[in-house]
N, C-alpha and C positions, 0 to 999 in steps of 0.2 A: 504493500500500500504506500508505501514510502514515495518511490518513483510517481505516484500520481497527485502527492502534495508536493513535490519538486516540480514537475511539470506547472502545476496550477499555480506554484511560485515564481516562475521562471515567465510565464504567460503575464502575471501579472506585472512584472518588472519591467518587461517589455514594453506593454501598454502604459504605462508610466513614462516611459524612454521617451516614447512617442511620442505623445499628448499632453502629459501635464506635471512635467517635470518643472516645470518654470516658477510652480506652485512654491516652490523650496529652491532658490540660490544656494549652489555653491557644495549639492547633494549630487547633483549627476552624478560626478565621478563614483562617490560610494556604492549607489543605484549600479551604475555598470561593470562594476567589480561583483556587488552581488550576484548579477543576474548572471556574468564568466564566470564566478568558483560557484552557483549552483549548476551550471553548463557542464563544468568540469567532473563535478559528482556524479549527474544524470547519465555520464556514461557508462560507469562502472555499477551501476544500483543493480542493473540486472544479475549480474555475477554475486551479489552482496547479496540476494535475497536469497539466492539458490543456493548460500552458501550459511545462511541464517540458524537454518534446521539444527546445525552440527556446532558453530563454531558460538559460542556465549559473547564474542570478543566481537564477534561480526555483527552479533545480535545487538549490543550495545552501542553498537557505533552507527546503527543507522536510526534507533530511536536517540541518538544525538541530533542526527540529521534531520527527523521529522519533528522533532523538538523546536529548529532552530527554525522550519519551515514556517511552521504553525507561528511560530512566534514574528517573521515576516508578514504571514498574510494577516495578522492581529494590525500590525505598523501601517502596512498598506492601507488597509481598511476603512481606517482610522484619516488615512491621507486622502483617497477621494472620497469620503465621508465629508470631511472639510470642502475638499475641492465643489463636492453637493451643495453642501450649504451658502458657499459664497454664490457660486451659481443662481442657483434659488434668490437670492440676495438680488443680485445683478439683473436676474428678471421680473422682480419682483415677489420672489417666493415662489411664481410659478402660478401664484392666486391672491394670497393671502397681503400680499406687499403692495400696493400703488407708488406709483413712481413719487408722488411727491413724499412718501414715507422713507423707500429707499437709503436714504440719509439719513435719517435717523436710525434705521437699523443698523447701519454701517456707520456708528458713532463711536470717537478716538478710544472709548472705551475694549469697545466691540472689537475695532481693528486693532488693537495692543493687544488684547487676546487670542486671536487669531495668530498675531505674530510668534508669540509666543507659542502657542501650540506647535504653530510651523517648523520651529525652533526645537521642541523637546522631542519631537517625531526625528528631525535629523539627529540627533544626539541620540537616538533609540538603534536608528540605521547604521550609526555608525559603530556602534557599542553590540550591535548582531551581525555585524560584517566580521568585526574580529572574531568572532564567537566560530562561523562558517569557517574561516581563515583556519583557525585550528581544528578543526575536523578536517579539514581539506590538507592537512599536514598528516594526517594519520595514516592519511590511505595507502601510502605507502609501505607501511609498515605488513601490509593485510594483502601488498602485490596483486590485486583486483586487476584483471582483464576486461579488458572493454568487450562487452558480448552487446550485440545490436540485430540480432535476428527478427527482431520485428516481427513473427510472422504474424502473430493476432493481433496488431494494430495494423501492419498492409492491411490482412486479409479482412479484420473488420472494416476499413474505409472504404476498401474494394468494395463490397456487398453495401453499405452504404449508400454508394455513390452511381450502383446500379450497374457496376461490371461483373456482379455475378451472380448467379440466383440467387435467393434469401432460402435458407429453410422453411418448411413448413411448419406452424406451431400444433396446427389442431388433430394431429395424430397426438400429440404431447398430454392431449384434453380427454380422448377417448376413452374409458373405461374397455372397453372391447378390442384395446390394443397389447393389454398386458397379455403376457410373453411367459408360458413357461408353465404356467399355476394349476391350470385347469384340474389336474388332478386333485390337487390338493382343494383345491376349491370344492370339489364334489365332496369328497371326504368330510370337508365341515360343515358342509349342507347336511349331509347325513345323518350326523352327532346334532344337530339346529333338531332334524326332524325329528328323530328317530323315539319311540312311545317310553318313556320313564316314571317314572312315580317318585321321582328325586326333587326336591325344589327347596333351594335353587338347583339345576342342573349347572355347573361352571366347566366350563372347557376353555383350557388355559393353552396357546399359542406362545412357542419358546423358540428364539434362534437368536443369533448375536445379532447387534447393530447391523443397519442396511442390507436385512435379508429377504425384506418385506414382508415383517408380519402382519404391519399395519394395511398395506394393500391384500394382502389375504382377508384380513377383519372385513374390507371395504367393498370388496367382490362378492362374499357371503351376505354381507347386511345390504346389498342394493340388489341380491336376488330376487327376479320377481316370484317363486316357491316361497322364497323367504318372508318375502313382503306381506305376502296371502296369509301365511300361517300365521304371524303373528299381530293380535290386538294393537299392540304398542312396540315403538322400536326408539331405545334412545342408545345415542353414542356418546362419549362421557371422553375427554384427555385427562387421564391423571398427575401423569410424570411422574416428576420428583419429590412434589411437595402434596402428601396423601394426607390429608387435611380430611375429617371426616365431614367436618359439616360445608366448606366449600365445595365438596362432592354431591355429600347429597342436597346442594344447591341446582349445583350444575345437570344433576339427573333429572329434577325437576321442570328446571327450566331445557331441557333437550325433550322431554316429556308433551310438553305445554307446547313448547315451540313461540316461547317470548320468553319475558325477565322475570322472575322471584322476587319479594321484598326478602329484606334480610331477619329473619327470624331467630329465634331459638331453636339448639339442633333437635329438642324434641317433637317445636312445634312443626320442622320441616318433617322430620320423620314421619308425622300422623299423618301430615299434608302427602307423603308420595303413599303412605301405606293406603290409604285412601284413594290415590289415583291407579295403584295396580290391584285392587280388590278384585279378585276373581277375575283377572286379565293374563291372559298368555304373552308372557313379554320377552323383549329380546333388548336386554343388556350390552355394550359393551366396552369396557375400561380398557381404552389403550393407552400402552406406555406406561405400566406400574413398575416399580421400585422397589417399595416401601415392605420389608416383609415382618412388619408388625401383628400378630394375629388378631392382639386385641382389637385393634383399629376397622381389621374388616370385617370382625365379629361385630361389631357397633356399625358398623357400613349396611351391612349385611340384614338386620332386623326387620327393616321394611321389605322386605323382600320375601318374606313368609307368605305376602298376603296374596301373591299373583296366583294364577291356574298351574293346575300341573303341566309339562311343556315347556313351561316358560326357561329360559337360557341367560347365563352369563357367560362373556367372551372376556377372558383379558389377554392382553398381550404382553410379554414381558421379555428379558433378555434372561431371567436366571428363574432355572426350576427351581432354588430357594424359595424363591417369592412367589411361585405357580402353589407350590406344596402350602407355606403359610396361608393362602387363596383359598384351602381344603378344595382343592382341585378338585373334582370326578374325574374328567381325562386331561391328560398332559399330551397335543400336540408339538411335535417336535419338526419344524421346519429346517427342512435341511437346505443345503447350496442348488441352487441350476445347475444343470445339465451343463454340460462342455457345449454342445449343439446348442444349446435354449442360449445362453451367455452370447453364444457368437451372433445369434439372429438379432440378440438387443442392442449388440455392439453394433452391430449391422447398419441400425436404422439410424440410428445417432450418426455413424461416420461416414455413410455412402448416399442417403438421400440427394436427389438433384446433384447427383455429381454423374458427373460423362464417365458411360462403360469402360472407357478403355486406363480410366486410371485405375480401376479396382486390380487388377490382376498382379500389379507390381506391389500393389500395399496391404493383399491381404495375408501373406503370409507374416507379415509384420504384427498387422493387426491381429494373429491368432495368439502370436505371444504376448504379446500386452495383454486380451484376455486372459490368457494363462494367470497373470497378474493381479486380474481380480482374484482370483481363487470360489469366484460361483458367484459372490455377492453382487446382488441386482444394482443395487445403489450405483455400486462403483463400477460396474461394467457399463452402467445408462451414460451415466455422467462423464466418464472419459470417451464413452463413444463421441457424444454430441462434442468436447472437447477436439475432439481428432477429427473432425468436419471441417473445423478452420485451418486443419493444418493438410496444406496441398501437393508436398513434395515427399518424394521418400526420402531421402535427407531429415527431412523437419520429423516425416513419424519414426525414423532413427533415432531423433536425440531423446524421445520420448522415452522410447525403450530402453538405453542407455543411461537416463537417469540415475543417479545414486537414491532417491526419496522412496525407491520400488525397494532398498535394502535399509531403508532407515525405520522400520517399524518399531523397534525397542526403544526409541526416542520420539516420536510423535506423539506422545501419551495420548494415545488413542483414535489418534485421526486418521482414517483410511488414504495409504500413500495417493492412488488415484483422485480423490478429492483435492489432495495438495496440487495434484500436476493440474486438475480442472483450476484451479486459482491462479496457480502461476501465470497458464494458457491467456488468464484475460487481460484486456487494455488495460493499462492504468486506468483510465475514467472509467471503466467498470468494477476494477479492483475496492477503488472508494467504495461506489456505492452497494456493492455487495458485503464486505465488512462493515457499512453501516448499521446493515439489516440487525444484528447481532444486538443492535439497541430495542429489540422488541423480546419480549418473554415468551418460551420456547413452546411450540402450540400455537402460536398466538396467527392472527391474521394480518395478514400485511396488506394494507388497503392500498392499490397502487396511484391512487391520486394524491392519496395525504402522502407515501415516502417520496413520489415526487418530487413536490414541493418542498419538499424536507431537503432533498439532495439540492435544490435548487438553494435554497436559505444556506445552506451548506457551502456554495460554491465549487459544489462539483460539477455541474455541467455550464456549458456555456456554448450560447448560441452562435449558431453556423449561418451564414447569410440569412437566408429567409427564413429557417426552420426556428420557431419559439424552443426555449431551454424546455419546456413542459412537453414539448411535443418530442425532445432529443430524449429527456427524460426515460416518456413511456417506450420511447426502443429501445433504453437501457434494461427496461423492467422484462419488457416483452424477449429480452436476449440474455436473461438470466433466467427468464421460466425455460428458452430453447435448452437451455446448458444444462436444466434438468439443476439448477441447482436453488430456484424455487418450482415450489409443483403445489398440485391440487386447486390448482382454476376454478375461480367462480367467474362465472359470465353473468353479463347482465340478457336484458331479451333481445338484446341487437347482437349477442353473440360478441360483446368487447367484453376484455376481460378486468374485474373489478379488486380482485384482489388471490394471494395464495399465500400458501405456505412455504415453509420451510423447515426439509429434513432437520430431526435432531444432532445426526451425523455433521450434515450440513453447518447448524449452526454452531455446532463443536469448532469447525473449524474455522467459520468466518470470529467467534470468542476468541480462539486461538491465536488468528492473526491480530485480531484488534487489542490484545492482552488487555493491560489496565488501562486502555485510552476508552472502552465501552466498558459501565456497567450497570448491572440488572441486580434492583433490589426487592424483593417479592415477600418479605414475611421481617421477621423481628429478628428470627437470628440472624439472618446476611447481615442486618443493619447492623448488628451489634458486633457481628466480625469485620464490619469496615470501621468499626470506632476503637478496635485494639490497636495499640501503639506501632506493631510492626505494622499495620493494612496505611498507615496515615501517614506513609512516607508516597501510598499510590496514586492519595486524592490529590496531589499535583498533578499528577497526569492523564487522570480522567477527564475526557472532554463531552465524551456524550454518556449519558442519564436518564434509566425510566425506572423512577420510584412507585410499585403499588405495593404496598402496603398496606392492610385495611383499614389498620384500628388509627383512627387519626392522631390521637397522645403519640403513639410511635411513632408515624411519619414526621411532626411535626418537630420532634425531639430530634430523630433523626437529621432532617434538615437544619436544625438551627446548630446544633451539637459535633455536627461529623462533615456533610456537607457541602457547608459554607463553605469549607478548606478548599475544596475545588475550588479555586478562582479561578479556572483555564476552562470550564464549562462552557462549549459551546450548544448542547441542546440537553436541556430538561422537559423529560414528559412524568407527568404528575399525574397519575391513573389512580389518586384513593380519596377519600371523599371527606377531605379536609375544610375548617371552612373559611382561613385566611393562612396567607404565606406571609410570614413575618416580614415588615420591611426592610428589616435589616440587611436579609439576606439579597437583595437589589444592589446593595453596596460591594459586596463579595463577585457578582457573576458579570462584569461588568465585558467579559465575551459570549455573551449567550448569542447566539442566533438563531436560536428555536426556542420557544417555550409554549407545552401545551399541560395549559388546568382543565381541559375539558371532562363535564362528566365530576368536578369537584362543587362541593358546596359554597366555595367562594360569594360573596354577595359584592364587596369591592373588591377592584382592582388597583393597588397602592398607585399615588402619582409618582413613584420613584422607579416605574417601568420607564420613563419617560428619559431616564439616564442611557437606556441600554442602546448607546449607539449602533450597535454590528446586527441589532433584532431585524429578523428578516420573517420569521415565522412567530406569528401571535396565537393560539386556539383556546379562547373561551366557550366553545359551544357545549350546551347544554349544564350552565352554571345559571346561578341565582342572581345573577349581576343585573345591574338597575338602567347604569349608566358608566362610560367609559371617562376615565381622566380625562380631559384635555391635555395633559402632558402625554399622551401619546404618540401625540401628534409629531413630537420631537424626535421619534425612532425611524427618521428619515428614509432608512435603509430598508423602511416594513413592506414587504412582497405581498404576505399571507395574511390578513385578518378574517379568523372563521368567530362568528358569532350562530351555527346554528342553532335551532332548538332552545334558544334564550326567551324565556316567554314574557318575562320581567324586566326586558329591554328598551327603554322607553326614546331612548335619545343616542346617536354619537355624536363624539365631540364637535364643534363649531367648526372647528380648525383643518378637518380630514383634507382640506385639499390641498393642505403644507406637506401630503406622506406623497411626494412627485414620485415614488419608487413602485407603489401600490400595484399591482397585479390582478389579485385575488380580493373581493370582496363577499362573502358569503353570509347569507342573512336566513336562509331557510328556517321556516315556521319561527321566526321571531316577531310574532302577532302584533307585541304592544308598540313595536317599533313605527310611527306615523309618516313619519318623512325623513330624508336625507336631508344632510346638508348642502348648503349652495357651493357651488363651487365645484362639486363634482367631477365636471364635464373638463375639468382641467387636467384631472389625472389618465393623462392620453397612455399611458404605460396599462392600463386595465385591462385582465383578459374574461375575468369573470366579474359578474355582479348580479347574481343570481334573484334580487329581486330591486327593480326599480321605483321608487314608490315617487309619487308627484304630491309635490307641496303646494296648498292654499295661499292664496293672496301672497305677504309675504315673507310667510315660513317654508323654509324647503326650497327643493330644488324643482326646476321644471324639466318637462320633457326636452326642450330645447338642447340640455344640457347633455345630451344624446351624442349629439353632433359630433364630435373629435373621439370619439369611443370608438374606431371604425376595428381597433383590435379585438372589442367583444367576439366569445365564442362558445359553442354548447347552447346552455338554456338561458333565456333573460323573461320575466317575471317581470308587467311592467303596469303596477297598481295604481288606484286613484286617478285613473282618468277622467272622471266625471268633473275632477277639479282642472282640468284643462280649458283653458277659456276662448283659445284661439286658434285655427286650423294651419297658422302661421307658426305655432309652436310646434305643432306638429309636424309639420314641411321642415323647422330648422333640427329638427332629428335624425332625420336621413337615414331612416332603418334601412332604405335600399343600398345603404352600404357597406352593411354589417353583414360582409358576405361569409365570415365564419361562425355567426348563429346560426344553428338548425333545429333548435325550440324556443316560441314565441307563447307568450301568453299577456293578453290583453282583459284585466280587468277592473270594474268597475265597483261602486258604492254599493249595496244592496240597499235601497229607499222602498218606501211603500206611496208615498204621496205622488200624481199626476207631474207628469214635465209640463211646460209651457213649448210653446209649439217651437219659439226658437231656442229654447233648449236642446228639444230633438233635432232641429237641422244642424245644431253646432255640434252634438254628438255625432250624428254623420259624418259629417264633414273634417271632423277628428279625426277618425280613422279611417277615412279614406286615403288620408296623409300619412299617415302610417303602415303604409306599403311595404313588405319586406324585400329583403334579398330575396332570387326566386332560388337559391338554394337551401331554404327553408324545409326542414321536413316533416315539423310538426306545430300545429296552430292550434291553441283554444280561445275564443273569446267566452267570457262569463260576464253576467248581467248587464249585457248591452240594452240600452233603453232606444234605441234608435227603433226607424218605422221599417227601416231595410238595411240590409249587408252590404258592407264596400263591394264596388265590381271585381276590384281585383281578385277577392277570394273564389272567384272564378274560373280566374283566366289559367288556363291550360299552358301558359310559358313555364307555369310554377308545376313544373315534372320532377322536381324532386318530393314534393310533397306528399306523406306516407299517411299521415293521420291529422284528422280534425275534429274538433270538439268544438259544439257549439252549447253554453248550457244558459238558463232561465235568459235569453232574449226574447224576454213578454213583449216587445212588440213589435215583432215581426210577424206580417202576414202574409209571408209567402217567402219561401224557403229559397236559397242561392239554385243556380247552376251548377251543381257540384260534379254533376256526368263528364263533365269536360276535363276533369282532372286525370291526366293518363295515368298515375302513378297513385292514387290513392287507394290505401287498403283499408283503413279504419276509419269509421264514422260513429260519431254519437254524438245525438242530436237530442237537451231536454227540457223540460220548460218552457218551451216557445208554445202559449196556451193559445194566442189569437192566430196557430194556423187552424183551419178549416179543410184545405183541401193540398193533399200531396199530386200535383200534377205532371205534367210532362215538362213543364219550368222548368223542375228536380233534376231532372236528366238531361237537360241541357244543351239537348239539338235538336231542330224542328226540320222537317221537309220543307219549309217554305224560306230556310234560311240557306237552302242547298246542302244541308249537312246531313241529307237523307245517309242510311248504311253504315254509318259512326259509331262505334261499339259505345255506349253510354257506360262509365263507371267498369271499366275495361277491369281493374284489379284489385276492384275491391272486396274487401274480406270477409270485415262482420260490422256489421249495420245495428245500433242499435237506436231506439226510439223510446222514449219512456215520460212522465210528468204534462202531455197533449190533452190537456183535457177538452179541449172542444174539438181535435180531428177526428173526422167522419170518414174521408174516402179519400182512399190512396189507389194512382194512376201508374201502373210499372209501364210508362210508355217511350220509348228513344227514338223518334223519325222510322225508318224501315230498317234499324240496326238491333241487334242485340242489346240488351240490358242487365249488366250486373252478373256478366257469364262467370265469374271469379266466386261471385259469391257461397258462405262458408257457414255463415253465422249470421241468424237473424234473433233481435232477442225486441219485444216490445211491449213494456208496465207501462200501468196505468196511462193508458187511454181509453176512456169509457163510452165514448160516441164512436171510435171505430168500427165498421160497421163486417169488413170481411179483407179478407189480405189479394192482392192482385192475383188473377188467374194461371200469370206467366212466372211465376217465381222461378227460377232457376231449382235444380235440384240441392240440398242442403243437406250440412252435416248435421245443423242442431238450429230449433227451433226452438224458444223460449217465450210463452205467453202468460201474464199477470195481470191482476187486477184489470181485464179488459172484460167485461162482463157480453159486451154484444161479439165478441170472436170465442171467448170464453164456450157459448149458448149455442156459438151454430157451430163449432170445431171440436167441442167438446164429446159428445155425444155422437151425433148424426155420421153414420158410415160414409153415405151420399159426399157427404165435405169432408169429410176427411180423407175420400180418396184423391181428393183435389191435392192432395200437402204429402199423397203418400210416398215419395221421393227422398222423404226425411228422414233419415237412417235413425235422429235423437228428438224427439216432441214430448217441451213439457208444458201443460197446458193446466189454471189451475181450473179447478171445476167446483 
């Protein structure tokens, strides 16, 4: 990892060189000395890492170097931080400044200070030049060769840059790809099914790390046999820390399929004994440890109550702790096949590679197998490893490696997982040892580590491509490498977050020694506050404290800590209800901090110190209102406020954060309006919901305008308080060509508009035209008399789904036929339509649009809250209508009087509270053979 805070030091020196060295007289020189003897380092790092493993002397010398790095990019930071702020200054703040103020901000006061600072920064550079100086004396001593093989940074820019195919990820996603198991698979279906009068029945799964017991567990428990047979199916991670009543929290809540309040272990007890009463369940505890018996006799109790049948699975590495389990049967997983090992090696290092290289590399490639010795983990992961590498030369040095005979010194870490590490770019190498800052199990949400690597300064943008966008192909090229896995996808099939192996994270810990650490209960805390552990909290940078009981966390932090002053990210996952201010004074490099999810109510105004903050996350805390010294953290990327219900205001000031990116406001109800000024922070890529201010407070629509880097979904409330169609035209949503979810909503009122009310409503959104790369629209409580035309027009081909809901007064529904790409419709609350006609479908014969497939792809149609529509017309010119159609679902409409005659054939038909379709489809064979096409009709009767 070393080599990639040298690179990011060396990049940053540069652009310094370049740009804004002028900032500091009389510093070049030191600047360019830096940026040569870290030049002079970056040669030899490669040879230093590979030689880490073995040599104590090696190992030392290059956490000198990342030491000295770190402490660089601290200096830096801090310089165009400054260099920020005079800027800002120069332009006015960027909002917040008018030029006739200017001068006063820039007062002799102001500017001695500055000087000054400029001043102690050079005196910083010069005093960590020396420091470099002598480690750059060392190297000598250590006779490092220059190795520059590059191959995985070529070969990653190559693929990059689109000279060579990409891997494919979604075999990586497949459950139906695993390789090998089948057998064993069937066998513990068997033991799942097979008739006992034992309960619990426990069948305990045992093999060493990375043998895949846990994909055995995951094959058996997504059986559809298995599915059927059992009532109730929960899956539980236990690990290391076999906590009775955090277990049987977590069984519950896997039970329920939501969250548990936190209870007494008895009261949870009675709560699951009650939920498995006379229920055939399937258990199963992956990853135990712990061979306490007491603990799983007390684990164990509620489990009396289920049906006979019912099963527990665990998974473990040592029959010790199968046997303490009072096992019934002990599966013993053994190694893959020689054959099975090569097929998986296979896929990983030959996909989309051209035939005629395989014949030279696979005899290479069977030894390296060899070298797993059967384990899946490590024969996947080196596979996909050896994909990047293209020469037989390059899968020689692989093989040749010494790390294949360093087992007795890796305490623990599978040699092939090392060479997977080695193989990556430095910019990968970061943010894959970063990962190690999350607790083991745990879900790695790929938006939030993002941004996290980005606050970090690990990625940086490449011409046009946004850091968040380089980002997720960092993410998306460590789930390839197999060294995260288990993919969640969202419904568009992008992927949202994964895990990471235990093995895995052993070794991304391993790399990151004392620079990451994870505090999870009372005892870790209390073996980082022994006198030998508190020589490490200087060199801890990154930090995620859960801890439950808040006396302990709090103690912890104020007590142990603070000592970390080189903290560059703290995540705060336990449910404390203030962070001491003090400790603001201590972390004064933090660049991440996340309280979310804590009981906090303020947030101290001594946040407003922490100049390098790049990542802010209070979502889903008790906070009211944000400091106004926030505003001061110039450098802030990230502000997440979701799920803040008690959120009433942000500060005045947000449009001094010129750095701003990410703004996230989701379900923050009490929140009214933004502040003015907004539209200034042109750096913006999210702002997930817009809100418009009255008279004047708040910001307006207008403020729209210069946000043209908005992307994803934008939320853009209180329209009703727009007063001019000219605000709306200075918005220029048709710019915002990287949003592809829009939503447009409105007041909910009960009182009549004035007629120029409704035409000004119109006329609003008619201005508010998007990008036609748009591909998901809702408007809610639109008062207008009709829909903008545009939501019509057929240019808008990207557009996948549209939601129309309570626009009471519209009486007569869009053109929406003409949408060639639309699959989702739901349409409810529009009480004053009467009649669905051939309008709907949006071509007529006499417009020459005879033969026009009407609503060519769309899905599932839904209709519901009509209470005055009678008669619906399925008519398109002399074209087809709605030949795609999948899904018809329509509540409460009570005048409807009978469904069109030409429906298309359907998967599923859904009818409610419609008492006149209810009366004639219900009953009557005659009508019902009309709909008999419907493979699924539920009608209520």
């Amino acid at each position: 990892m070393v080599d990639s805070l040298v690179s990011m030091a060396v990049e940053k020196l540069n652009t310094i060189l370049q740009g804004e060295v002028a900032l500091l007289v009389g510093v070049t020189n030191e600047v360019e000395k830096l940026s040569s003897t870290f030049t002079s380092i970056q040669a030899v790092l490669e040879d230093a890492e590979s030689r880490r493993v073995k040599d104590r002397a090696v190992k030392t010398w290059l956490e000198k170097v990342k030491d000295v790095a770190y402490d660089v990019d601290d200096i830096l930071d801090e310089w165009m931080t400054d260099a920020l702020i005079s800027k800002a200054a120069d332009e006015g703040d960027g909002s917040c400044f008018s030029k006739k103020n200017v001068r006063s901000f820039l007062s002799p006061v102001t500017c001695f200070n500055r000087v000054m600072l400029r001043h102690k920064i050079g005196s910083r550079i010069k005093e960590v030049r020396g420091r470099l100086d002598d480690i750059a004396k060392e190297m000598s001593q250590f006779r490092f060769i220059m190795i520059n093989s590059g191959v995985s940074e070529r070969v990653y820019t190559e693929v990059r840059q689109g000279g060579m195919r990409e891997r494919e990820i979604g075999s990586l996603l497949d459950p139906k790809s695993i390789i090998g198991r089948e057998r064993e698979k069937n066998e513990v279906i068997d033991l799942l099914l097979q008739e006992v009068n034992e309960v619990p029945f426990v069948i305990s799964i045992v093999g060493m790390g990375g043998m895949g017991k846990t994909t055995l567990a995951q094959l058996t428990y997504n059986d559809e046999k298995v599915k059927g047979h059992f009532h109730k199916r929960m899956w539980v991670c236990v690990s290391d820390d076999f906590d009775v009543k955090r277990v049987t929290k977590s069984i519950i809540e896997s039970a329920d399929g939501s969250g548990c309040e936190d209870l007494d272990l008895d009261l949870l007890q009675i709560r699951l004994s009650e939920k498995l009463q006379a229920k055939r369940f399937l258990l199963v505890l992956d990853d135990i440890w712990s061979d306490d018996r007491e603990k799983w006799d007390k684990l164990r109790l509620p489990f009396q109550a289920g049906a006979l049948g019912s099963r527990i699975v665990i998974t473990t590495r040592s029959e010790k702790v199968a046997g303490a389990m009072r096992s019934t049967h002990i599966y013993k997983l053994a190694a893959l096949s020689e054959d099975d090992c090569w097929l998986l090696f296979s896929r990983g290092a030959f996909e989309n590679r051209n035939a005629e290289e395989r014949p030279e590399l696979e005899e290479i490639g069977r030894e390296i197998v060899n070298n797993c010795e059967g384990l899946p983990l490590s024969t996947k992961t080196i596979g996909c490893a050896m994909w990047w590498r293209r020469t037989r030369r390059e899968w020689e040095l692989v093989l040749e490696s010494k790390i294949w005979n360093s087992g007795d010194i890796l305490g623990g870490i599978l040699p092939a997982l090392l060479l997977s590490y080695h193989d990556l770019p430095p910019a990968l190498k970061q943010c894959f040892v970063y990962c190690s800052i999350f607790p083991k199990d745990s879900w790695i949400e790929k938006d939030r580590i993002v941004k996290l690597w980005v606050a970090q300064g690990f990625i940086c943008s490449k011409g046009s491509q946004d850091m968040e966008e380089i980002g997720g192909l960092y993410f998306e090229d460590l789930l390839r490498r197999s060294l995260l896995q288990d993919a969640k996808l969202d419904r568009d099939k992008n992927i949202v977050s994964c895990k990471m192996h235990d093995l895995v994270h052993d070794l991304a810990h391993s790399v990151a020694g004392s620079e990451c650490s994870v505090v999870e209960n009372r005892k870790q805390a209390l073996e980082l506050s022994e006198a030998d552990a508190m020589l490490k909290l200087n060199n801890v940078r990154h930090s995620t404290v859960t801890v439950s009981v808040e006396a302990d966390a709090v103690a912890f932090m104020s007590d142990t800590l603070y000592k970390a002053s080189k903290l560059r990210t703290l995540l705060l996952h336990t449910r404390i209800s203030v962070v001491p201010q003090i400790l603001f004074n201590h972390w004064r490099c933090l660049r991440a901090l996340d309280l979310s999810n804590t009981s906090i109510m303020k947030l101290s105004p001594m946040v407003g110190q922490l100049k390098h903050l790049r990542f802010l996350d209070l979502s889903r805390t008790c906070i009211e209102e944000l400091p106004e010294e926030v505003t001061n953290c110039r450098n802030l990327q990230t502000l997440r406020v979701n799920g803040c219900y008690n959120l009433r205001k942000l500060p005045r000031g947000l449009r001094k954060l010129i750095s701003l990116r990410h703004l996230e406001l989701e379900n923050s109800y009490d929140l009214r309006y933004l502040p003015q000024g907004i539209g200034r922070l042109t750096s913006l890529r999210t702002v997930s919901k817009f809100i418009v201010g009255g008279g004047n407070e708040g910001c307006k629509c207008g403020e729209l305008k210069h946000l043209n880097h908005l992307q994803g979904s934008l939320r853009i409330t209180g329209l009703d308080k727009n007063r001019s169609r000219d605000e709306a035209r200075e918005a220029e949503l048709n710019k915002k060509q990287h949003l592809h979810t829009l939503s447009f909503n409105y007041k909910i009122e009960s009182r009549n508009l004035l007629d120029e009310e409704v035409k000004r409503m119109e006329n609003v959104l008619e201005f508010l035209q998007p990008h036609t790369n748009l591909k998901e629209l809702a408007i809610l409580f639109y008062r207008g008399s009709k829909l903008p035309k545009w939501i019509e027009d057929p240019v808008f081909s990207n557009l996948v789904s549209i939601t129309l809901l309570f626009c009471e007064e519209c009486k007569q529904l869009p053109g929406l036929g003409k949408l060639p790409s639309l699959k989702y419709l739901q349409i409810g609350g529009t009480r004053k339509v009467r009649k669905v006609g051939v309008e709907f479908s949006g071509v007529d014969n006499n417009d020459g649009s005879g033969g026009v497939v009407s609503f060519p792809k769309l899905e599932t149609l839904i209709f519901w809250d009509m209470i005055n529509w009678e008669e619906w017309e399925l008519r398109g010119g002399d074209g087809e209508v709605m030949p795609s159609l999948l899904q018809l679902e329509i509540f409460d409409c009570p005048k409807l009087k009978e469904l069109p005659s030409n429906l298309p054939p359907l998967q599923e038909l859904q009818i409610h509270s419609c008492p006149l379709l209810e009366e004639r489809y219900g009953g009557g064979v005659e009508e019902r053979d009309k709909i008999v096409q419907i493979s699924n009709i539920s009608i209520d009767l």
